[in-house]
C-alpha positions in Angstrom: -21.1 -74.3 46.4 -21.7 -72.9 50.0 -20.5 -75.2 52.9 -23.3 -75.8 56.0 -23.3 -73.6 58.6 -24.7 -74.5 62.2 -27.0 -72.7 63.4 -27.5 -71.3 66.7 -31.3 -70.7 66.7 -34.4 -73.1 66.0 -34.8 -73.6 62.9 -38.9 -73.5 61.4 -41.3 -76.9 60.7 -43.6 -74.8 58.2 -45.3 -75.5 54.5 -46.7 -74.4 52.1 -50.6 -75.4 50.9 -50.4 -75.0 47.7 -53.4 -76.4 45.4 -52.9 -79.5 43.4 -49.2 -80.5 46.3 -48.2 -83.8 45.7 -48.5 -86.2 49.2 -44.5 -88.2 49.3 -46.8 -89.9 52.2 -49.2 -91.5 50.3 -47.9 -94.9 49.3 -51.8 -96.2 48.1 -51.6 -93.5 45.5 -48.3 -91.2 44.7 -45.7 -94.2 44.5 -48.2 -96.6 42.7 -49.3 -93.3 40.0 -47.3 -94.3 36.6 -44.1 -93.1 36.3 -44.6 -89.7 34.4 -46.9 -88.5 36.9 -43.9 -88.9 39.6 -41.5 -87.2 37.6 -44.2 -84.5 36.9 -44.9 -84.1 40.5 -40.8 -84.3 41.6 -40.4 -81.2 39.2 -43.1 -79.4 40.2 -41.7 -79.4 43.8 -38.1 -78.7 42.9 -39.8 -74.9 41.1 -42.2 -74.7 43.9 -41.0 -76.0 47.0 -37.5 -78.0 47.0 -37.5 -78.9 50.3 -41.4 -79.6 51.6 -42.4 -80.9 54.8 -44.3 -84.1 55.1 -46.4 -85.9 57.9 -44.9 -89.8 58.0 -46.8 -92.3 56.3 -48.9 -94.5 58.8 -47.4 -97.8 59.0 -48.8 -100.9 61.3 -45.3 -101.6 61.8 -43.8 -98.3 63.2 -44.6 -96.1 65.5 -45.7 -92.2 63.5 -43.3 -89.6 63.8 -43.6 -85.9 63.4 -43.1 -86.0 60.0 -40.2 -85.4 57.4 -38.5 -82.9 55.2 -37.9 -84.3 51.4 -34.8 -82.9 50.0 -35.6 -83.1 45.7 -32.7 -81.3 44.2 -29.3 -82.9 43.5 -27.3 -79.9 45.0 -29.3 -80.2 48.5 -28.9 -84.1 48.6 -25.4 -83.6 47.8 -24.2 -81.6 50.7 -26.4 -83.3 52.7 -24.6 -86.6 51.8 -21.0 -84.5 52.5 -21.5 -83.3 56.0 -21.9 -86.8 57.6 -21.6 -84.8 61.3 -24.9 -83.0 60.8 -26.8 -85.2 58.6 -26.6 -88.0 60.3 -27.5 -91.8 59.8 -27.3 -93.3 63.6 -31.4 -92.7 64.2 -32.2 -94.8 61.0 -31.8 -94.5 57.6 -33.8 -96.4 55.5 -37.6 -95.7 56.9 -38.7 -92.0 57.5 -40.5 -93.6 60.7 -37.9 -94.6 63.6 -38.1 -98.5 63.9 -38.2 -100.0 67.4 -35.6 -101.4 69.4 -36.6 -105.5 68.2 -36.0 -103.8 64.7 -32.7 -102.2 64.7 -31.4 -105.8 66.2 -31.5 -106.9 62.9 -31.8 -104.3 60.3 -29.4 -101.8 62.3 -26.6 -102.3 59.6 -23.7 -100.2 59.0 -25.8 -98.1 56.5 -27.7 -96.8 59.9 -24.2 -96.0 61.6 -22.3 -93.1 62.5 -18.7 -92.4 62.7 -16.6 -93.3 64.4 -18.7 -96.5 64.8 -19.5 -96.5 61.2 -15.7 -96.1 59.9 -14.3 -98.7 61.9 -16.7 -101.5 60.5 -16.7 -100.5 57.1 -12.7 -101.1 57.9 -13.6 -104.3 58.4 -16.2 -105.1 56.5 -14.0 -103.9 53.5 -11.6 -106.7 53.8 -13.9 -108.8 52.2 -14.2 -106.7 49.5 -10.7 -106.4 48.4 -10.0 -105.6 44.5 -9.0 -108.9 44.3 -11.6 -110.3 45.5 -14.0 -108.6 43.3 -11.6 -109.7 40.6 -12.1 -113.4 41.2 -15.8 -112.6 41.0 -15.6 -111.3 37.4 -15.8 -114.9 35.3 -18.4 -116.0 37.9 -20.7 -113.3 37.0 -20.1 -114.0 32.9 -20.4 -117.9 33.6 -23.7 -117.3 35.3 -24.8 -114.6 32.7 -24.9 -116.8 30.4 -26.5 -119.9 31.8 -29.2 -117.8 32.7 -29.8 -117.0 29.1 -28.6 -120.4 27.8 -32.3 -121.8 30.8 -34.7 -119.2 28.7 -33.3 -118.6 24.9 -35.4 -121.9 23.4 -39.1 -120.7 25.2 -39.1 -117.1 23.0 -40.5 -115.9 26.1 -40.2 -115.3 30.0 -40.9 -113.5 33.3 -37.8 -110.9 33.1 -37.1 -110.4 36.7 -37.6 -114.2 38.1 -36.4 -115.9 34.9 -33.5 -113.4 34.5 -33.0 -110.2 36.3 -33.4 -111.6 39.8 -30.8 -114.8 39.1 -27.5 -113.0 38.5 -27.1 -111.1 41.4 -29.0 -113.2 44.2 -26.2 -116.1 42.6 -23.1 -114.0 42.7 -23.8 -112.4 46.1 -24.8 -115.7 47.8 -21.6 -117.4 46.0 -20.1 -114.6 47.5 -21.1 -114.7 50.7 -20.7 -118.6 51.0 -24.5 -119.3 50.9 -25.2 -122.9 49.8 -27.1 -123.3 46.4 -29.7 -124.8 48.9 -30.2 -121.9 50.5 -30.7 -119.4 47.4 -34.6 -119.6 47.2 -34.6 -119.0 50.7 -32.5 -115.5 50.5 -34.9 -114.7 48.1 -38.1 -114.8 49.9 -36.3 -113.2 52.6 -35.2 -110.6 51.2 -38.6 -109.9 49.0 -40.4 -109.5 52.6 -37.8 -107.0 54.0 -38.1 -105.1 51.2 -41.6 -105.4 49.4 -43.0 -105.4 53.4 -45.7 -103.1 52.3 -47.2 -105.0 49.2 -49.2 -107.9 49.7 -48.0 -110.4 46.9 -44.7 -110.8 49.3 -46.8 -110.1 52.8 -50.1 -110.6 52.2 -51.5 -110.0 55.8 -51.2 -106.2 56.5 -52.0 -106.7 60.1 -49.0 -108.6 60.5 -45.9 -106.4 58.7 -44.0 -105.8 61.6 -44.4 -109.7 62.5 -43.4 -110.5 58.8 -40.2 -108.3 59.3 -38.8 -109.7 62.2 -39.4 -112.9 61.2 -37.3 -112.5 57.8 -34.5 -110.6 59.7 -34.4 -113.6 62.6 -34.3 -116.0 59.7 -30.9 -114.7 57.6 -29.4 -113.7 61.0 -30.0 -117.4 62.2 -28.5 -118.8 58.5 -25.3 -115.9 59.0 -24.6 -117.7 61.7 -24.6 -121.2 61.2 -22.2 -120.3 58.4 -20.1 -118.0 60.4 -19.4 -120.4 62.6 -18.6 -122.8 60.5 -15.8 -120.7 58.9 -14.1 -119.8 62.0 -13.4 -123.1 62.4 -12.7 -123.7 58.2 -12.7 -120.8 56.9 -12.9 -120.8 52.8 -12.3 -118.3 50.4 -15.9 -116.6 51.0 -16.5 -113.1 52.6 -18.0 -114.8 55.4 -14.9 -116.3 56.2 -13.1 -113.0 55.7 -15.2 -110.7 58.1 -15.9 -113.7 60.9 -11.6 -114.1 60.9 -11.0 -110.2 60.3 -9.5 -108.1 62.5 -9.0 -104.3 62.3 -7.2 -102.3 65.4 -8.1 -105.7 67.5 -11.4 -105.8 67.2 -13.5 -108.1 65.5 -17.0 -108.2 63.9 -19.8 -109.0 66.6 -22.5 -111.8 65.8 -25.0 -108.6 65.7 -22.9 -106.9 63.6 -22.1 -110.0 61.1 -26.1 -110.7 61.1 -27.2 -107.2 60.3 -24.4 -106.8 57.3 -25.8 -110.0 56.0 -29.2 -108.6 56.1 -28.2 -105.3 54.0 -25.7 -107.2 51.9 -28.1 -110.1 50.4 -31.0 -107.9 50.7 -29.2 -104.6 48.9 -27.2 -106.7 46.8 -29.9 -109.1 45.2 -32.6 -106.1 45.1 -30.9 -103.2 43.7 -29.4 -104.8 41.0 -32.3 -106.8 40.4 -34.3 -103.8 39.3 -31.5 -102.2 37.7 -31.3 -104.7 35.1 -35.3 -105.1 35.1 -35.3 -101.1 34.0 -33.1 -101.6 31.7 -35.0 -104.0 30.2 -38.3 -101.6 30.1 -36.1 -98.5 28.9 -34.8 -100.3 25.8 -38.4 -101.5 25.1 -39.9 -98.0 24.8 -36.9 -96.3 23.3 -35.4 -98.8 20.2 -33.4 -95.5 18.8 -31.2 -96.2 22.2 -31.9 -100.4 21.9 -30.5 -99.6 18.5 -27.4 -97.0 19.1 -26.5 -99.6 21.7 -26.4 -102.7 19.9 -24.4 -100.8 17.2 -21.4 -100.1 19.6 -21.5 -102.7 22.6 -18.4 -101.9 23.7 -18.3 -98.8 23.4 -21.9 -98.0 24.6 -22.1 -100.1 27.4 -20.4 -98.0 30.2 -22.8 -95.8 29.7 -25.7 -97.5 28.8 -25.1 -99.0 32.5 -24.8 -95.6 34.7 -27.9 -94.1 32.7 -30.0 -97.4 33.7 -29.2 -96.6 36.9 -29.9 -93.0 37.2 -33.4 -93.3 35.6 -34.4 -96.7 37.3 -32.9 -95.1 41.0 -34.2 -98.9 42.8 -33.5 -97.3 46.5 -35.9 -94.0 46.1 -34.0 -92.5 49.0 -32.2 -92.1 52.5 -33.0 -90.8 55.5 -31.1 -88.6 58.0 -31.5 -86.7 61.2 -30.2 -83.3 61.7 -27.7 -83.5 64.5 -27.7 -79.8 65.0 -29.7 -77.0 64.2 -28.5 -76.4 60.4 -29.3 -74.3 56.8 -29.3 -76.2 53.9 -31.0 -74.9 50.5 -32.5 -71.7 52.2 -34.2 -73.8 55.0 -33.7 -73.4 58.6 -33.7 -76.9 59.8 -34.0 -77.5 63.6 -31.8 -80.6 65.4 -33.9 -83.5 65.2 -35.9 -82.8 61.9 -36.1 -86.1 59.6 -34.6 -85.7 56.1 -35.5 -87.9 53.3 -33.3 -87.8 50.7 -34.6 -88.5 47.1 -32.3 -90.0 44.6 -35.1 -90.4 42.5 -35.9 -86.9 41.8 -32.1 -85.7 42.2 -31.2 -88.0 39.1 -33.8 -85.9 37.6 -33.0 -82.8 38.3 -32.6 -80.4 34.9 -29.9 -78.8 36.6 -27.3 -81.2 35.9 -29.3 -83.4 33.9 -29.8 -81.8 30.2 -33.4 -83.6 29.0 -33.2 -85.1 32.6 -36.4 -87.9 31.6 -35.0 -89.2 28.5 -33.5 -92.1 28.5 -29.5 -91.8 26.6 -27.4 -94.2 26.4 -24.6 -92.1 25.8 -24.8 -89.6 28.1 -21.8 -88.2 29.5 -20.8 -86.7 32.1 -23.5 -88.8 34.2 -23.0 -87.8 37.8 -26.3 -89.5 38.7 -26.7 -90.4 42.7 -27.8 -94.0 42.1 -25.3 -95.6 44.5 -25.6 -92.9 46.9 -24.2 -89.3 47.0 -20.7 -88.9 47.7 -19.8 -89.3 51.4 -19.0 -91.9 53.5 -22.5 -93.9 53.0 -21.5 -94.5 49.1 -22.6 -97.9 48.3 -20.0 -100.8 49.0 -21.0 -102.7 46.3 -21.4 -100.4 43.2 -18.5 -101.9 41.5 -19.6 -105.5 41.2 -23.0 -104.2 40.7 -22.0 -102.4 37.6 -20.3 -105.1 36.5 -23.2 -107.4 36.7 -25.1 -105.5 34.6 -22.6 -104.7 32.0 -21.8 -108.0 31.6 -25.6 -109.3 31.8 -26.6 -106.6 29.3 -23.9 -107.9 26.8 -24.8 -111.2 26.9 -28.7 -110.3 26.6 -28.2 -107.5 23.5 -25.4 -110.0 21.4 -27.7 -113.3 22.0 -31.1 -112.3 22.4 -31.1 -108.6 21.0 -34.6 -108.5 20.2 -35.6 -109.1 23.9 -38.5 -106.7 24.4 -41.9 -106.3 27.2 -45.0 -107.0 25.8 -47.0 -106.1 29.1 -46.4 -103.0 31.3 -44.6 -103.7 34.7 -46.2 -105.1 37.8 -44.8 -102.6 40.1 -43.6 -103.2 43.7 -45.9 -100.9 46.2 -43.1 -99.2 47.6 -42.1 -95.8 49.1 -38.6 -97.0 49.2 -37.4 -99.2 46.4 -38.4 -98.6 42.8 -38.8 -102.2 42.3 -40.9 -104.8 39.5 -41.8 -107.5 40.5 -43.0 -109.0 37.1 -41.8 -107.9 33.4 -43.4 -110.0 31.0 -41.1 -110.5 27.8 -40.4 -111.9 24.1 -37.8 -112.8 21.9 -36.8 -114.7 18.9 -36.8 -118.4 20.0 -33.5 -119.5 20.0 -31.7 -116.2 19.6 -32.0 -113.2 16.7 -29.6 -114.4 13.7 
């Protein structure tokens, strides 16, 4: 594969017109169409036009920017990923539009860093996420797997993703983290604001997004540190206690810092896997050959089972970057300054390294799907545990409940950015199949 090459010259801003173009932009109608028509429309563009050019979508919250280029095959995403230096994350990275000032206070984690700023607090952010560590994690995570099934086994029926999906990993990451049990409810509707910002069942008043955002961000920062404080005078055995006492070439995590990886850690941590699992649960209901070539080899099937749920499901859609320099990538001439979005989505689908790329196998193998991020030095922190509490959650959903199925399609989360449900109606035998 060719290596990026700056360029020396401007690079263009044009596009193509063609008839029947799907608008990335359009949140009211492209990211609420059913899922088909996305895919449809993803490989359209990756024959027609791989990397088109997009005006922003107009948000309340944010000011418009000039628009955005959206990179749809896995090869472009991929060496887009790589080459850190020009595709960079320091102007924002998870909106298309650049967020004020007031915003990056809070949501200006280390996923919206460069290096060397970005290396040296993943250094010392990692220390909280030591193998060990993770280790110690692993009989919390079957412990609460199966309480959460032992609460909803006797009703036959339940809300998937607040009676099940959504429990496992805001519990593990608050444990985590040192949140209080108190607390957990409130993480929640935090993090469903930051994240589900643009549907009204988690904001209802559309004139007041931006208000809503800051609001939520202010809120965990203010709860990160009461705790943080608190462990640098006891510290426990959380993470909080690890990064507030941490201390990497003598420096140490600021309260900014602290508050803002709090925000992506309870936000990214409870969401993504949230959805995950809540795909999961609609894959195996409209494929019961795969339900049933699973449940036929749990062990064996499961590692897989788990990295194709999270190719097809994709919860974050994409990334953004800015070009630092003028650049090539995939035949365009990009210009320093253009806006990339980067869309997992439609590189996990991509028939060039994904043989039947929209059917869902449970077996597939090799699976070098991009659903924790390309590699480069944004991969997600967190994939490991988050792989883990899905394995395990699967497991103990398929040996106790293995009939588990939806009986209503997904209420959908009206998102450009997360490929979230927020309700998945489902039934099972009362009690558990025997």
């Amino acid at each position: 594969m060719r290596e990026i090459q700056p360029m020396t010259s401007p690079g263009t801003t044009t596009d193509s017109t063609w008839t029947g173009r799907p608008d990335l932009s359009d949140i009211e109608n492209f990211w609420t169409a059913p899922i088909t028509e996305r895919a449809a429309a993803f490989a359209e563009l990756r024959e027609r036009e791989p990397i088109p050019f997009y005006p922003e979508p107009e948000l309340s919250y944010f000011p418009r920017g000039a628009g955005f280029y959206a990179l749809t095959r896995f090869d472009d995403l991929a060496e887009a990923s790589r080459n850190a230096k020009i595709f960079t994350s320091g102007s924002g990275a998870t909106s298309v539009a650049d967020a004020p000032p007031e915003f990056r206070e809070f949501f200006g984690s280390m996923i919206e860093m460069d290096d060397p700023r970005h290396a040296r607090l993943r250094r010392v952010v990692s220390r909280g996420f030591t193998p060990r560590r993770l280790n110690d994690l692993v009989e919390d995570v079957a412990t609460t797997a199966k309480t959460i099934v032992d609460d909803v086994i006797d009703a036959g029926e339940c809300d998937a993703v607040t009676a099940i999906s959504a429990r496992l990993p805001l519990k593990i990451v608050c444990d985590m983290m040192g949140v209080p049990e108190s607390q957990y409810e409130f993480v929640f509707e935090k993090s469903n604001v930051i994240l589900g910002a643009s549907d009204p069942e988690y904001v209802p008043d559309a004139e007041n997004i931006g208000m809503a955002l800051l609001q939520a961000g202010q809120d965990l920062t203010a709860l990160v540190a009461d705790l943080g404080r608190s462990r640098i005078a006891n510290p426990t055995g959380d993470v909080i206690s690890a990064l507030v006492n941490a201390e990497v070439d003598g420096e140490r995590l600021t309260p900014e810092e602290l508050g803002s990886f709090f925000i992506l850690l309870v936000v990214a941590g409870n969401e993504t896997t949230r959805n995950a699992i809540s795909w999961g649960l609609q894959l195996l209901s409209e494929n019961p050959d795969q339900r049933a070539a699973w449940l036929a080899d749990i062990d064996g099937v499961t590692p897989t089972a788990v990295e194709e749920i999270v190719r097809l499901a994709s919860p974050v859609i994409f990334m953004r970057r800015t070009l630092a320099v003028d650049a090539e990538l995939g035949g365009k001439q990009l210009t320093a300054g253009d806006k990339l979005a980067m869309f997992y989505w439609a590189a996990n689908r991509d028939p060039a390294h994904f043989a039947e790329p929209d059917r869902f196998d449970v077996r597939r193998s090799p699976n070098p799907h991009v659903g924790f991020g390309s590699a480069g030095p944004h991969f997600c922190l967190g994939a490991h545990l988050a792989r883990r509490e899905m394995s395990v959650m699967f497991r103990e959903l398929l040996t106790r409940v293995p009939d588990i199925h939806t009986t209503a399609e997904p209420q959908r989360l009206r998102s450009m950015f997360i490929n979230g449900i927020k309700h998945l109606p489902v039934a099972f035998t009362p009690g558990g199949a025997r």
